[in-house]
MISEPA-866509 format. One line per field, with one value per atom (N, C-alpha, C): residue number from 1; residue in three letters; chain; atom name; x, y, z. Coordinates in Angstrom, 1 decimal, decimal comma. Layout:
N
resi = (NUM|...);
resn = (ALA|...);
chain = (A|...);
name = (CA|...);
u = (X|...);
v = (Y|...);
w = (Z|...);
This chain:
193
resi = (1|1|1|2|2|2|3|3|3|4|4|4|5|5|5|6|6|6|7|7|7|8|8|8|9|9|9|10|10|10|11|11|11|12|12|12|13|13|13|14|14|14|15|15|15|16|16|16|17|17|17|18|18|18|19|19|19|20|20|20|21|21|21|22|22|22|23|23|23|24|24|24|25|25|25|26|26|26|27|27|27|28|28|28|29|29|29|30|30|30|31|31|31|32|32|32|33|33|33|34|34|34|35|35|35|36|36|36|37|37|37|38|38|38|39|39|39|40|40|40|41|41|41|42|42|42|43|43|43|44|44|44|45|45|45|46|46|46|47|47|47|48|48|48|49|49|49|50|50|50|51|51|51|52|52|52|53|53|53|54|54|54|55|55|55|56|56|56|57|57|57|58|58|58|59|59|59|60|60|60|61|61|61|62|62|62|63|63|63|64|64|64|65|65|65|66|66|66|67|67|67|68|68|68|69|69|69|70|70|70|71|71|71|72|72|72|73|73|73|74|74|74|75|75|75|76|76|76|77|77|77|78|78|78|79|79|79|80|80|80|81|81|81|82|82|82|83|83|83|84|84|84|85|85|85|86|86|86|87|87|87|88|88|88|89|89|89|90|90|90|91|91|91|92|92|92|93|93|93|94|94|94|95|95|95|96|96|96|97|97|97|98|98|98|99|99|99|100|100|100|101|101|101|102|102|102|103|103|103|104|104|104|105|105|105|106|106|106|107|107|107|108|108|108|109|109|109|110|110|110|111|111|111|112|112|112|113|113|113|114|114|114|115|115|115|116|116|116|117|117|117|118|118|118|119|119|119|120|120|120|121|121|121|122|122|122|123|123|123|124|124|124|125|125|125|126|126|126|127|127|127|128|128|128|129|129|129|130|130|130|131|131|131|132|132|132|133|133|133|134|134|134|135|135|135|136|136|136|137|137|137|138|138|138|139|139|139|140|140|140|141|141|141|142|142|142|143|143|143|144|144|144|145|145|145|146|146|146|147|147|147|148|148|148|149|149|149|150|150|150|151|151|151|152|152|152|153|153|153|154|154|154|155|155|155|156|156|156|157|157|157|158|158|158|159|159|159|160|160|160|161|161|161|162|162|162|163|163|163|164|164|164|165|165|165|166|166|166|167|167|167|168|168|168|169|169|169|170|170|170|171|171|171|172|172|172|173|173|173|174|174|174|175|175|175|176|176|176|177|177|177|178|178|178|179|179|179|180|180|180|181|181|181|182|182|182|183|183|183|184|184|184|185|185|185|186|186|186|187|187|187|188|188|188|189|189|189|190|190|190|191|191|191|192|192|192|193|193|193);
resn = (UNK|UNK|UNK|UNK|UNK|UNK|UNK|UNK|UNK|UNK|UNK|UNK|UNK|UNK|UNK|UNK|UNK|UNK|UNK|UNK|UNK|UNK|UNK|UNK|UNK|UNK|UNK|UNK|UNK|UNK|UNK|UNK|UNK|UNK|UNK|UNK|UNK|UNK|UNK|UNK|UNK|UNK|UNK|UNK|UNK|UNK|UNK|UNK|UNK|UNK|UNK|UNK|UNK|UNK|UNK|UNK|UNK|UNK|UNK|UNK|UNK|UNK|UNK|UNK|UNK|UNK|UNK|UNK|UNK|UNK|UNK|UNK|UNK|UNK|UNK|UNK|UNK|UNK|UNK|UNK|UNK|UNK|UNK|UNK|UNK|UNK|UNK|UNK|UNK|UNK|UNK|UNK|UNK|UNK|UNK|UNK|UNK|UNK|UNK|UNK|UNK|UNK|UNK|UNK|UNK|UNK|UNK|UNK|UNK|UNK|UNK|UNK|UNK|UNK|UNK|UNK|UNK|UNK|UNK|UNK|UNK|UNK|UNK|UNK|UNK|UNK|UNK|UNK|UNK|UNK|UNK|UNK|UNK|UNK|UNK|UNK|UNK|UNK|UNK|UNK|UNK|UNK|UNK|UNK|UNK|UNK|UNK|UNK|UNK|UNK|UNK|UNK|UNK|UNK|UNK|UNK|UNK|UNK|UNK|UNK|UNK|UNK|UNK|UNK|UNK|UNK|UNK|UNK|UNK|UNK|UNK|UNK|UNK|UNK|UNK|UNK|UNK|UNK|UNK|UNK|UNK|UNK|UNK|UNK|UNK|UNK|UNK|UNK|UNK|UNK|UNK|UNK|UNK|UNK|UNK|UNK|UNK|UNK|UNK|UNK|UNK|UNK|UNK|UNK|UNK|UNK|UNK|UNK|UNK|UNK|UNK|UNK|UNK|UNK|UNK|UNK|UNK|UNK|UNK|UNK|UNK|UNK|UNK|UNK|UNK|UNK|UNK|UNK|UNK|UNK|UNK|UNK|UNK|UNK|UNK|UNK|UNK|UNK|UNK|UNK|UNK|UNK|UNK|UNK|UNK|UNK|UNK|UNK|UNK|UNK|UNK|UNK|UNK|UNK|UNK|UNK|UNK|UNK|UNK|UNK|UNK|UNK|UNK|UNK|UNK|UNK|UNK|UNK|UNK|UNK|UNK|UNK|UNK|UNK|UNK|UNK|UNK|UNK|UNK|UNK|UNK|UNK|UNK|UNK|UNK|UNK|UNK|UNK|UNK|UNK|UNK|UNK|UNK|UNK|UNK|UNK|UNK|UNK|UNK|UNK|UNK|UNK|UNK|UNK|UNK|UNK|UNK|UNK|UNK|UNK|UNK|UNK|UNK|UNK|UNK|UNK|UNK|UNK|UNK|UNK|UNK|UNK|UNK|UNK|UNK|UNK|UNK|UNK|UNK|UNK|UNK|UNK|UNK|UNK|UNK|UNK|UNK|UNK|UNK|UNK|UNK|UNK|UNK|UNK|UNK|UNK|UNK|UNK|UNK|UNK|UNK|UNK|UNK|UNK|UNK|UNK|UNK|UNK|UNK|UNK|UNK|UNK|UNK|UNK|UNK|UNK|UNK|UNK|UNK|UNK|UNK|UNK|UNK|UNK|UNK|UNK|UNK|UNK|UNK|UNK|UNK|UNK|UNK|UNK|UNK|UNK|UNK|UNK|UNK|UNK|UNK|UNK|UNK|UNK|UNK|UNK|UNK|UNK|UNK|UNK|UNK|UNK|UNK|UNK|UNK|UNK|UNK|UNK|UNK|UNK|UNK|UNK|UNK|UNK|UNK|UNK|UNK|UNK|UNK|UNK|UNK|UNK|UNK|UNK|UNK|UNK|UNK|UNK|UNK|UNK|UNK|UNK|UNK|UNK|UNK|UNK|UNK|UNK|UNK|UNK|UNK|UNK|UNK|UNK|UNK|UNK|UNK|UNK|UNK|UNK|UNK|UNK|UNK|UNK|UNK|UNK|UNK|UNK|UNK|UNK|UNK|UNK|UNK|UNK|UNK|UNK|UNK|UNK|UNK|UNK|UNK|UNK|UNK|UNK|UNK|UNK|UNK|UNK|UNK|UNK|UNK|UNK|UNK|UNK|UNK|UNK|UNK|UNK|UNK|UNK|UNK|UNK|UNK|UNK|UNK|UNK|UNK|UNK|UNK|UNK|UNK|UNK|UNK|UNK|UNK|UNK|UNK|UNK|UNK|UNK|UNK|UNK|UNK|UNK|UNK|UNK|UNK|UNK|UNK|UNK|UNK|UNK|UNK|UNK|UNK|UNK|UNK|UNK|UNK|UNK|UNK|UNK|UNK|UNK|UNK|UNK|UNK|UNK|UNK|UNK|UNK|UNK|UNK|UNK|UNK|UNK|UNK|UNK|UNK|UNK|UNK|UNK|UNK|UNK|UNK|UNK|UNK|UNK|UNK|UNK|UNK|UNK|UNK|UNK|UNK|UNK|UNK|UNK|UNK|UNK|UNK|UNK|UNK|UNK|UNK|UNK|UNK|UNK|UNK);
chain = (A|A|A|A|A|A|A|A|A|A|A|A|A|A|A|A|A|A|A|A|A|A|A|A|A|A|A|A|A|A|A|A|A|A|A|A|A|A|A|A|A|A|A|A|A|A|A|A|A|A|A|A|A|A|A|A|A|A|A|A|A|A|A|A|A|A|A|A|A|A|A|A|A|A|A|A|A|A|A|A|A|A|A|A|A|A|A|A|A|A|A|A|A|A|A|A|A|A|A|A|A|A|A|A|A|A|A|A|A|A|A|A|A|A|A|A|A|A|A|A|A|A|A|A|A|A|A|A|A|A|A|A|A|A|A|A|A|A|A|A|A|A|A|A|A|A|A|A|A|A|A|A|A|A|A|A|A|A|A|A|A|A|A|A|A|A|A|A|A|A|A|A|A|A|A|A|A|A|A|A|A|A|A|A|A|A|A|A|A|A|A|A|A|A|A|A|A|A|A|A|A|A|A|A|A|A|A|A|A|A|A|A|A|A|A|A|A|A|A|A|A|A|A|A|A|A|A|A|A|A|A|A|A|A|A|A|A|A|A|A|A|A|A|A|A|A|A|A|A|A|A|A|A|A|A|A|A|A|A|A|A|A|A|A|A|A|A|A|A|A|A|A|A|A|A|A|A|A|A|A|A|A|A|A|A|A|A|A|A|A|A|A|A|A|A|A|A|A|A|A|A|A|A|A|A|A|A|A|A|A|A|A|A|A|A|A|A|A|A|A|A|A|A|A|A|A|A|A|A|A|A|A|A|A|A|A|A|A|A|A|A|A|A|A|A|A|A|A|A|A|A|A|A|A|A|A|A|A|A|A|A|A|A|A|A|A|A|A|A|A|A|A|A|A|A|A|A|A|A|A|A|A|A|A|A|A|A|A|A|A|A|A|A|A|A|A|A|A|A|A|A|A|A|A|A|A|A|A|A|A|A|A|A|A|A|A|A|A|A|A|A|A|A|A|A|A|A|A|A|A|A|A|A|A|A|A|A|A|A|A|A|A|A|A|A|A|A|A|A|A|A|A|A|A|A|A|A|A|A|A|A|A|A|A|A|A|A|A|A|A|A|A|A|A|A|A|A|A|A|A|A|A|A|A|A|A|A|A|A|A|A|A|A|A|A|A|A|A|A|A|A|A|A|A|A|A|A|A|A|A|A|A|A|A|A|A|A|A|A|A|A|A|A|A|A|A|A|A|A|A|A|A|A|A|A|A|A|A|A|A|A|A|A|A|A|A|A|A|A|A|A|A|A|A|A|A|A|A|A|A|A|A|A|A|A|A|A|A|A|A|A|A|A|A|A|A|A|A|A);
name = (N|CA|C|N|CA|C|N|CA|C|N|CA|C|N|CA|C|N|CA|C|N|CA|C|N|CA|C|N|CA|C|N|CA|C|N|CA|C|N|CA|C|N|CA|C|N|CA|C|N|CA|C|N|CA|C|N|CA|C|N|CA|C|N|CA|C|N|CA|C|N|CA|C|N|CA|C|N|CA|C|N|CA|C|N|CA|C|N|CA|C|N|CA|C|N|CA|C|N|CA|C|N|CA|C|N|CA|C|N|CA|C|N|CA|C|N|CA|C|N|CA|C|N|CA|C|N|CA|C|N|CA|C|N|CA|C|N|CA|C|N|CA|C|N|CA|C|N|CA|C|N|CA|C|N|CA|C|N|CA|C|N|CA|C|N|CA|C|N|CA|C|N|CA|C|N|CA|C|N|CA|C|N|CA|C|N|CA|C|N|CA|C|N|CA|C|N|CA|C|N|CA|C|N|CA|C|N|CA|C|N|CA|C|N|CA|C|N|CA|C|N|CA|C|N|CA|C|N|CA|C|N|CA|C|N|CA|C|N|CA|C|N|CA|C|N|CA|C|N|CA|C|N|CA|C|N|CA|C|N|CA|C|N|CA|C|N|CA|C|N|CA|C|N|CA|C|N|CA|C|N|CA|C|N|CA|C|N|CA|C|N|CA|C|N|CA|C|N|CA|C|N|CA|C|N|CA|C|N|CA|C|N|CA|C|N|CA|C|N|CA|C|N|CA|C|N|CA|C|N|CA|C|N|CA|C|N|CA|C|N|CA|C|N|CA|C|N|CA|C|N|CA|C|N|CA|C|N|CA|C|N|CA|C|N|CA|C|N|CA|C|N|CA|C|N|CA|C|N|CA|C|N|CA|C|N|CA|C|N|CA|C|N|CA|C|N|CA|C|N|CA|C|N|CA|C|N|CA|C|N|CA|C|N|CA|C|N|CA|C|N|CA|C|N|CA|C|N|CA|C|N|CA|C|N|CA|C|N|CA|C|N|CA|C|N|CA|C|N|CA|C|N|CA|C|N|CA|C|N|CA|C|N|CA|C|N|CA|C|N|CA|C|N|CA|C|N|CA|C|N|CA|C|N|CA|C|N|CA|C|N|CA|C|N|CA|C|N|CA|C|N|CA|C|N|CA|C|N|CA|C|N|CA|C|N|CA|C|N|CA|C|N|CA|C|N|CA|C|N|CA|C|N|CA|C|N|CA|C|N|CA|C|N|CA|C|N|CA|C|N|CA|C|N|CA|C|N|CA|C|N|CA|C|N|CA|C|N|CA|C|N|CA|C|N|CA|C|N|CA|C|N|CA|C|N|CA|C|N|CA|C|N|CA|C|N|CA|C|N|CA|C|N|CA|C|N|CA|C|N|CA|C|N|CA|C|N|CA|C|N|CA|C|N|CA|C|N|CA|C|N|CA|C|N|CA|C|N|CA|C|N|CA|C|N|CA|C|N|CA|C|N|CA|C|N|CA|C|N|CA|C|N|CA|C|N|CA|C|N|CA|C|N|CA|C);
u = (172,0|171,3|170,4|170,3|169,6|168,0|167,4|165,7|165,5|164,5|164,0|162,8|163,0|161,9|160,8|159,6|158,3|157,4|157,9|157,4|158,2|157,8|158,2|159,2|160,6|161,4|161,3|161,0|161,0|159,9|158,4|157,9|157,8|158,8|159,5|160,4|161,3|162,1|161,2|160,2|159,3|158,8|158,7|158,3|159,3|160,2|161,1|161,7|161,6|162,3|161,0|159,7|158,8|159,3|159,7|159,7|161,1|162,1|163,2|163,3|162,5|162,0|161,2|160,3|159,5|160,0|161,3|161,6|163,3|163,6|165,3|165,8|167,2|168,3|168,3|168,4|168,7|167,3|166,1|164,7|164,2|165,5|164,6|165,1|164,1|165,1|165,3|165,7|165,3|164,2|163,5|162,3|161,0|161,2|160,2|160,2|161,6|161,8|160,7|161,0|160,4|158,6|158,4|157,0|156,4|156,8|156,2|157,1|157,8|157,8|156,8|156,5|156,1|157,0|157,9|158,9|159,8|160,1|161,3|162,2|163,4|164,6|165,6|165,3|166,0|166,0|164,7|164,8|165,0|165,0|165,2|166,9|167,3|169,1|169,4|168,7|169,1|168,4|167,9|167,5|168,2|168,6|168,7|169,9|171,3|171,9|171,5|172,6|171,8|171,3|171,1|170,3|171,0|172,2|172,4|172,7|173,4|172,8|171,2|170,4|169,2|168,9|169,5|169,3|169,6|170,5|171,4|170,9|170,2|169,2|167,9|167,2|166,2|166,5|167,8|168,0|167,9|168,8|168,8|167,1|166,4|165,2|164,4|164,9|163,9|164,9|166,1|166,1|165,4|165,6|164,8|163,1|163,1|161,2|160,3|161,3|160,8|161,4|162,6|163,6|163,5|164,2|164,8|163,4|162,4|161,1|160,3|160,3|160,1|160,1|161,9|162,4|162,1|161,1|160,7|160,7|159,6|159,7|161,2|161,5|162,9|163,5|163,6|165,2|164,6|163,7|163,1|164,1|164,9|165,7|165,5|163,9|163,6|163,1|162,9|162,5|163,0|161,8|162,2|161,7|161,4|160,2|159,1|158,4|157,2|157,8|158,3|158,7|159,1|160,3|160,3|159,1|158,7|157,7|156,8|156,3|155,7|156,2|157,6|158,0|158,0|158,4|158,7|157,0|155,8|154,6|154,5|155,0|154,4|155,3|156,8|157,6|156,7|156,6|155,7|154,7|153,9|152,5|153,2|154,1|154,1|154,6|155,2|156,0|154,6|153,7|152,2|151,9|151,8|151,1|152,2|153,2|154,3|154,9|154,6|155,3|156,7|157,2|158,0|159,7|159,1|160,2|160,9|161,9|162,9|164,1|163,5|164,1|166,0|166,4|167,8|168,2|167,4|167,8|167,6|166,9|166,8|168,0|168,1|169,9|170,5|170,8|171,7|172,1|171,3|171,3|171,2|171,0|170,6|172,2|172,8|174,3|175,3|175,0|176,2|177,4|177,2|178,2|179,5|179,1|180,2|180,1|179,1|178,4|179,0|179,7|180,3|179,3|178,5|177,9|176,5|176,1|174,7|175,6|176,3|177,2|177,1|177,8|177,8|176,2|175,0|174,0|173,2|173,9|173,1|173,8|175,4|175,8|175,1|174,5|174,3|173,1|171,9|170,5|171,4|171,8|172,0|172,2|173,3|174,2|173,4|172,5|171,6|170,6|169,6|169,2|169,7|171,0|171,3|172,0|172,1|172,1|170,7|169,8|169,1|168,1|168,2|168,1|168,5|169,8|170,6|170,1|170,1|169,9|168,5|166,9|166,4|166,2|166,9|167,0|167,9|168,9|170,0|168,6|167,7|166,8|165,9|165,6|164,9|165,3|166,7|167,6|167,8|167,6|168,1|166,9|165,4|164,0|163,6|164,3|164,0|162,9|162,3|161,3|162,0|163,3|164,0|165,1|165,3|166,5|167,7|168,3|169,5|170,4|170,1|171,0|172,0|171,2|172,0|172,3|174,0|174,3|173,1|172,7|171,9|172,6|173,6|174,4|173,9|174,3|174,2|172,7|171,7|170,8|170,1|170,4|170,0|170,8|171,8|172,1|171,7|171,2|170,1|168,7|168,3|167,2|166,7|168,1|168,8|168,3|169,0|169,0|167,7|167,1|165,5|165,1|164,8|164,4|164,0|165,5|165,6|165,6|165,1|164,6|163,2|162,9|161,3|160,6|161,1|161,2|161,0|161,9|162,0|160,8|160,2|159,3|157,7|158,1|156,7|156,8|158,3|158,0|157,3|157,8|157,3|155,9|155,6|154,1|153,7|154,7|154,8|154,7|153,0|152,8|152,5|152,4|152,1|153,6|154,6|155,9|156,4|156,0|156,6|155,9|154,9|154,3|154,5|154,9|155,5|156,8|157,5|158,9|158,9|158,2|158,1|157,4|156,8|156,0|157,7|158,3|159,6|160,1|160,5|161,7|160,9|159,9|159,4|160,1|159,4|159,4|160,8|161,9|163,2|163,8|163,4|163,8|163,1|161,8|161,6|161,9|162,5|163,2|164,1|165,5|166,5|166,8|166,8|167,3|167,9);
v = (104,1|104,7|105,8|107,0|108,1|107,8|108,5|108,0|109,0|108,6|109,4|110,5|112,0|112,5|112,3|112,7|112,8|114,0|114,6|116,4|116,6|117,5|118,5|119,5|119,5|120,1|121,8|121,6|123,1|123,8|123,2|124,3|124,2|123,4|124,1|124,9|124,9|125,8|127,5|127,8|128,4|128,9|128,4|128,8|129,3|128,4|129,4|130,5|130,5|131,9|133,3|132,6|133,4|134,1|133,0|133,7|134,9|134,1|135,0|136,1|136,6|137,4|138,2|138,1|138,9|138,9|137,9|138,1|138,5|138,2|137,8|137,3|137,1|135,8|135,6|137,0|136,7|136,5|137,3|136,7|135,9|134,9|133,5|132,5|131,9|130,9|129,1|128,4|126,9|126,8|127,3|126,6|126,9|128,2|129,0|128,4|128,2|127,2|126,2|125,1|124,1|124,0|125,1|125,4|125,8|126,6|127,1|126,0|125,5|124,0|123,0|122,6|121,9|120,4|120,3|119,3|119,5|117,8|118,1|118,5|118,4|119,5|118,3|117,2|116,2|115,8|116,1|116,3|118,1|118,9|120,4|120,2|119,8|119,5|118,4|117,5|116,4|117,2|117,9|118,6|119,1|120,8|121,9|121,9|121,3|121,7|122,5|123,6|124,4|125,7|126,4|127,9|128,2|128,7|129,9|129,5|128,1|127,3|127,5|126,9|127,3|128,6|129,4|130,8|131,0|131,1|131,2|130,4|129,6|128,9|129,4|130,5|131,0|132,1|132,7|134,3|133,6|132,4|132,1|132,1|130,9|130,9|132,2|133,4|134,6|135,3|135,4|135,4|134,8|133,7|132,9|132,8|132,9|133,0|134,3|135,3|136,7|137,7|137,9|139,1|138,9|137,6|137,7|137,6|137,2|136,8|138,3|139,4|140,5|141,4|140,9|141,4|140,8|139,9|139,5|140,7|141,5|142,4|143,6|143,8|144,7|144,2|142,5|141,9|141,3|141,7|141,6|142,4|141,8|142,9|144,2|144,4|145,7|146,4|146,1|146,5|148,0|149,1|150,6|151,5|152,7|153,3|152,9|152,2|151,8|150,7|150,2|148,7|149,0|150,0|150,6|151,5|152,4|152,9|151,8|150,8|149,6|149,2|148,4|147,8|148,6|150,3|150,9|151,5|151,4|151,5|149,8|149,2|147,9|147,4|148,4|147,7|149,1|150,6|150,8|150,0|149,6|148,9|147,7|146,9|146,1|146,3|147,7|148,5|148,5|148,9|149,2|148,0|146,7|145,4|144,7|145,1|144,1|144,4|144,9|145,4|144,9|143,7|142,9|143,9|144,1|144,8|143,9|144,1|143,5|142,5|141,1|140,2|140,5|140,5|140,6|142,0|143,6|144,5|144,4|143,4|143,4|142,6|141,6|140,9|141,4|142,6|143,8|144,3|145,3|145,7|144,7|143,7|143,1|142,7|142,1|141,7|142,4|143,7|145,2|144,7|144,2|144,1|143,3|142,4|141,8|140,0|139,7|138,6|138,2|137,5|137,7|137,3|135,9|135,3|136,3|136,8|137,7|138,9|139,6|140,4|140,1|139,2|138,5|138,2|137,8|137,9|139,3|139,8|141,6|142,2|141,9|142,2|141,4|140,4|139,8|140,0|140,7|141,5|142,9|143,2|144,9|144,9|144,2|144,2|143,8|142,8|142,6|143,3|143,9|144,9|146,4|146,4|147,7|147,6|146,2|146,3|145,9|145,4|145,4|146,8|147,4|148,8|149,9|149,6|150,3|150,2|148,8|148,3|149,1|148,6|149,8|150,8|151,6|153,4|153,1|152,8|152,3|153,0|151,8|151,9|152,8|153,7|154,7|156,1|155,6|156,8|156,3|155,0|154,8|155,4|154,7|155,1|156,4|157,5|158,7|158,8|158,2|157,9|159,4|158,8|159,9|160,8|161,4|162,7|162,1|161,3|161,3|161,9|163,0|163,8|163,4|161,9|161,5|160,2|159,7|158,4|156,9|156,5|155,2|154,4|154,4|153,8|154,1|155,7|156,7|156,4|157,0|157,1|155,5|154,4|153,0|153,0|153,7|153,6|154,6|155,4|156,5|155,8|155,0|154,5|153,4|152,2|151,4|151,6|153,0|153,8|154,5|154,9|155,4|154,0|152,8|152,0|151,6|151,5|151,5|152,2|153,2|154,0|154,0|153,5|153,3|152,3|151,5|150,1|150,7|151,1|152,0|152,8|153,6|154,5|153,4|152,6|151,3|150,9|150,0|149,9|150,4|151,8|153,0|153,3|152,9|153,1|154,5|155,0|156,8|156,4|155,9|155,7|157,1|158,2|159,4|160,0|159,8|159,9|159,0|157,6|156,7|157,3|157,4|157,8|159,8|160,1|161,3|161,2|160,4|159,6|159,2|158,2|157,7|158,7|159,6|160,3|161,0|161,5|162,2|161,7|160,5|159,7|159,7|159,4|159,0|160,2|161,1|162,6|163,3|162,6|162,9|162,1|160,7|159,8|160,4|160,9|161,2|162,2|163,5|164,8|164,5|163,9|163,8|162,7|161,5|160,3|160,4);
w = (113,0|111,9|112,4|111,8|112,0|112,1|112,5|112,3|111,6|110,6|109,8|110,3|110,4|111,2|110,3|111,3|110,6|110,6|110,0|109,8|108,6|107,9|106,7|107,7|107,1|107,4|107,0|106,0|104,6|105,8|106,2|106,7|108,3|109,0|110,2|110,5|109,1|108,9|108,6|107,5|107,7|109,2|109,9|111,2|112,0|112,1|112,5|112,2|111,0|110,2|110,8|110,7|111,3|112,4|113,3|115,1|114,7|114,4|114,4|113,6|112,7|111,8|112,7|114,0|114,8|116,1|116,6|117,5|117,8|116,6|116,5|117,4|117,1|117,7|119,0|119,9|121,3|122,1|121,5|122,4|122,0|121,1|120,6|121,6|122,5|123,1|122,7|122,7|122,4|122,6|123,6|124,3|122,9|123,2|121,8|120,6|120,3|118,8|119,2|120,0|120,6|120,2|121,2|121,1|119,7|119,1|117,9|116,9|117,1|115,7|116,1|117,7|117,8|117,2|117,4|117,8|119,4|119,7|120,8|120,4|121,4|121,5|120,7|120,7|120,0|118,3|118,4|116,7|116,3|117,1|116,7|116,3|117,0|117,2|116,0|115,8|115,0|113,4|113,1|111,6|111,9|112,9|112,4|113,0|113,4|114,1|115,6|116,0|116,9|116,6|117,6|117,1|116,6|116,1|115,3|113,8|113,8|112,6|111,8|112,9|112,3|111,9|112,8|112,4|111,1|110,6|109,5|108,0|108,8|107,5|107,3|108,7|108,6|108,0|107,8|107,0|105,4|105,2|104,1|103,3|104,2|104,0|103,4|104,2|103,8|102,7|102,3|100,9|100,2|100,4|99,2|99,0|100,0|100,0|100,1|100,7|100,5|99,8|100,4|99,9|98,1|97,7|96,4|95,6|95,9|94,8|94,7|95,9|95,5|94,8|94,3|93,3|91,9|91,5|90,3|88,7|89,1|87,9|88,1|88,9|88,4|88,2|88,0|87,2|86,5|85,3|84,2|83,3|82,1|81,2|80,7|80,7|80,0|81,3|82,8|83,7|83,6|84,0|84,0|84,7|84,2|85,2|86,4|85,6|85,6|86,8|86,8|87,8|88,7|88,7|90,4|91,2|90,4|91,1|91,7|90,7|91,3|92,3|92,5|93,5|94,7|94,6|95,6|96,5|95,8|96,5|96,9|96,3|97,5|98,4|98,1|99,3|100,9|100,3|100,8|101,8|100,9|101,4|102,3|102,3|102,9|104,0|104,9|105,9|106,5|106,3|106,6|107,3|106,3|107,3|107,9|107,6|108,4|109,7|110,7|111,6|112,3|112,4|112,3|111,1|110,1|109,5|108,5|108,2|107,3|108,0|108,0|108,7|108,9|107,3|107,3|108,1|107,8|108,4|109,8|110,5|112,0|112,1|111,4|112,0|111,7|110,7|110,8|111,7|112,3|113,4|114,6|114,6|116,1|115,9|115,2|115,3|114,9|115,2|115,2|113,9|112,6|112,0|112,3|113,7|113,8|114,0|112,9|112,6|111,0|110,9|109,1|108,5|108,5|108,3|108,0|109,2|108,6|107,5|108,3|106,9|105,1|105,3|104,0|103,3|104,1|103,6|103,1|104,5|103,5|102,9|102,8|101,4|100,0|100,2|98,7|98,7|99,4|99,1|99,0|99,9|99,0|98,1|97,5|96,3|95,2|95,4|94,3|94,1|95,3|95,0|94,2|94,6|94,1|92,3|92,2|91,1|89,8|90,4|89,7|89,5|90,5|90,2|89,5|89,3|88,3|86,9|87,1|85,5|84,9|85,8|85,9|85,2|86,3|86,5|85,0|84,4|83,1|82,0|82,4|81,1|81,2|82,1|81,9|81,3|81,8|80,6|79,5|79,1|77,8|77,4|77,6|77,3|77,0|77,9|78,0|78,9|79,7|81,0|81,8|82,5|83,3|82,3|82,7|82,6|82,2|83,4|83,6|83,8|84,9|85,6|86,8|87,0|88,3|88,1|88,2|87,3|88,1|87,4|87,6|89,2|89,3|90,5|91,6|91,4|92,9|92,6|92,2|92,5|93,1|92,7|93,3|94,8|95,4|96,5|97,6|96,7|97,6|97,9|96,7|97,1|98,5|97,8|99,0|100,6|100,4|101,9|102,0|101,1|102,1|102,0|101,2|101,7|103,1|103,8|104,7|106,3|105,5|106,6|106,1|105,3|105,4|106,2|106,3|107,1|108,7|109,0|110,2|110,4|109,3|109,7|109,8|109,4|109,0|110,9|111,3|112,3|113,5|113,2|114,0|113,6|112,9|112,6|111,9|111,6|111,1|109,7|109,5|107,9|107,0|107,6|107,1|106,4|107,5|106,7|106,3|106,0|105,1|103,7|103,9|102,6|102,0|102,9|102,3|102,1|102,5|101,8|100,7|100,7|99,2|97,8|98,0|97,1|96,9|97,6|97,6|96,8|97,2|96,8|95,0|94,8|93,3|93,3|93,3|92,3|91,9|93,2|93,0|91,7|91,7|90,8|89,1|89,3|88,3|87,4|88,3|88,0|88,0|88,3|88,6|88,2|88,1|87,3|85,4);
């Protein structure tokens, strides 16, 4: 019969999602797991499977605990104007204190696309991001907020993508052009959407 561990699983999962979130998959070693759960290598294996299992539950983890709850007011049904510009100065602001970056966009990159498993997870944040954006940008044209020069889609997939190089410019610490990015990106959205 299994032994029951004695630690809260949920927030050594938390921890690790931490390390691999600041250090990713390959400069994570068992040992580090180890140390920063503060469990042996016996109960690390007997919860979490092995690393890349655990891994895979730490990407999950940060949908669920970061990525997708960010998104609270834009997948509000009347969400519009006013909600992205919001979300988009504090995804801003957060490029600023987070140096670490965007957990899933570093397993992006750290696993060249040829990881299905992380794949499949940044397809189901992009995808949801990019639709809850739409919807959005949808109602700002219904509203009359924006124009509607540029179909609601394309413009959520341009956004997508500076997102993402804002991230980049956060890591880099080039907060002067993140923030002249983003003033851009508004004023494009607001002339042009």
């Amino acid at each position: 019969m299994a032994r029951k561990c004695n630690f809260d699983r949920d927030q050594k999962l938390t921890q690790a999602m931490e390390l691999f979130w600041q250090r990713g998959y390959a400069h994570t070693a068992i040992s580090d797991l180890i140390d920063a759960l503060q469990i042996n290598r016996f109960s690390l294996y007997n919860t979490f499977g092995d690393k890349q299992q655990l891994y895979y539950e730490a990407l999950d983890k940060y949908l669920q605990s970061v990525s997708f709850p960010a998104l609270a007011e834009l997948q509000k049904p009347q969400a519009s104007l006013s909600e992205i510009e919001h979300f988009l100065r504090q995804f801003a602001e957060l490029q600023r204190q987070r140096s670490c970056g965007c957990f899933m966009q570093n397993a992006l990159v750290e696993h060249a696309g040829e990881d299905e498993r992380v794949l499949e997870r940044g397809h189901q944040l992009f995808d949801h991001l990019t639709e809850v954006l739409t919807q959005a940008l949808a109602n700002a044209v219904a509203s009359g907020a924006v124009t509607g020069n540029l179909a609601p889609a394309a413009l959520a997939s341009l956004i997508l993508t500076q997102m993402q190089g804002m991230r980049v410019l956060g890591k880099a610490k080039r907060y002067q052009d993140l923030e002249q990015a983003l003033e851009t990106l508004l004023q494009l959205i607001k002339r042009e959407a």
